[in-house]
N, C-alpha and C positions, 0 to 999 in steps of 0.2 A: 245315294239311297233316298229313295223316295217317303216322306210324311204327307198323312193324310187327315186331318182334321176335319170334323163336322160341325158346326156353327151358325148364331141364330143370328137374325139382325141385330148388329148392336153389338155382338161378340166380336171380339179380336184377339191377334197374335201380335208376339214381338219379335223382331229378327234382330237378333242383339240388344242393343235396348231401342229400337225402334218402333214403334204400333203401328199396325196394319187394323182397321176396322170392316166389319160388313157392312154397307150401308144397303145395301138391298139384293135380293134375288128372286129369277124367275125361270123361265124354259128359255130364256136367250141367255143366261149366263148369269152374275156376279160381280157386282159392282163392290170395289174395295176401295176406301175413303186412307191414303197412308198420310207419312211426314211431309213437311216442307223437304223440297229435293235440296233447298239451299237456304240456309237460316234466313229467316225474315220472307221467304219465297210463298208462290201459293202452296196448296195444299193438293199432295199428289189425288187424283179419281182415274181409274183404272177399273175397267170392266173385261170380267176374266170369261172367257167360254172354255169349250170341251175342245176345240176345234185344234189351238193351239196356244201355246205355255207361252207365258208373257215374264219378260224379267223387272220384280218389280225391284230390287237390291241389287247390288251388284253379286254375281255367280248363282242367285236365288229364281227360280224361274216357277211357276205358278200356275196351274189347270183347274180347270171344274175338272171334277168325276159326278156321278149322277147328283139328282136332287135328290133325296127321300123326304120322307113327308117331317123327320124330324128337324130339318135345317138344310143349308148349301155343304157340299161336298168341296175340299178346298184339296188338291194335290202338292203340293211342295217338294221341289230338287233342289238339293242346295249342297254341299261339301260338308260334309262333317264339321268341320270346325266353327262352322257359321249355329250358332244358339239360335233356336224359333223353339218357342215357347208359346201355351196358351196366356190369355189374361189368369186364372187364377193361379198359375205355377210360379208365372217370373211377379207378382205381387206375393206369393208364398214364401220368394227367397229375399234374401235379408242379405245384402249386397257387404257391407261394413266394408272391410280394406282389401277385401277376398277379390272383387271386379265380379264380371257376369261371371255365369256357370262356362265350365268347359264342355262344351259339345262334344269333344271329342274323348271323355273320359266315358268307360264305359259303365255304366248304373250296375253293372252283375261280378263288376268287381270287387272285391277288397281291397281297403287300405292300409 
């Protein structure tokens, strides 16, 4: 199932507890600023188009959809299980002994 976020430079997502940043966009696409691929590593730069979905996580796969004039358009494929969160949701949650959020627990259920 596909997520779609819209987002300003300087805005990011987390895929797990990872940050994905926007560092820029324009009519050629979307530059995404992420983690080190490997501790102490450089720092992933990935520029995303419309053309074709780019895997920036492992099973996490990535598209433009249009621009509009309020921010970049960001597509997201990823499994259910895998948490992508905006910046102010996963700073919203309070992690304590709990670990990340379950992706896969549905928000319209009861507990």
């Amino acid at each position: 199932m596909a997520l779609t976020l819209t987002l300003h430079q300087g805005q990011g997502f987390y895929v797990g507890d990872r940050r994905w940043d926007v560092d820029s966009y324009d009519d050629e696409g979307v530059g995404l600023i992420g983690p080190h691929k490997v501790e102490g590593g450089v720092i992933q730069r990935v520029r995303i188009t419309e053309e074709e979905a780019t895997e920036i996580e492992p099973d996490v796969m990535v598209s433009e959809g249009f621009i509009p004039d309020q921010g970049c358009r960001l597509v997201l494929d990823a499994p259910r299980k895998i948490a992508i969160l905006r910046d102010d949701l996963y700073e919203e949650y309070e992690y304590g002994d709990q670990g990340p959020p379950d992706a896969s627990h549905d928000p319209g259920e009861k507990s």
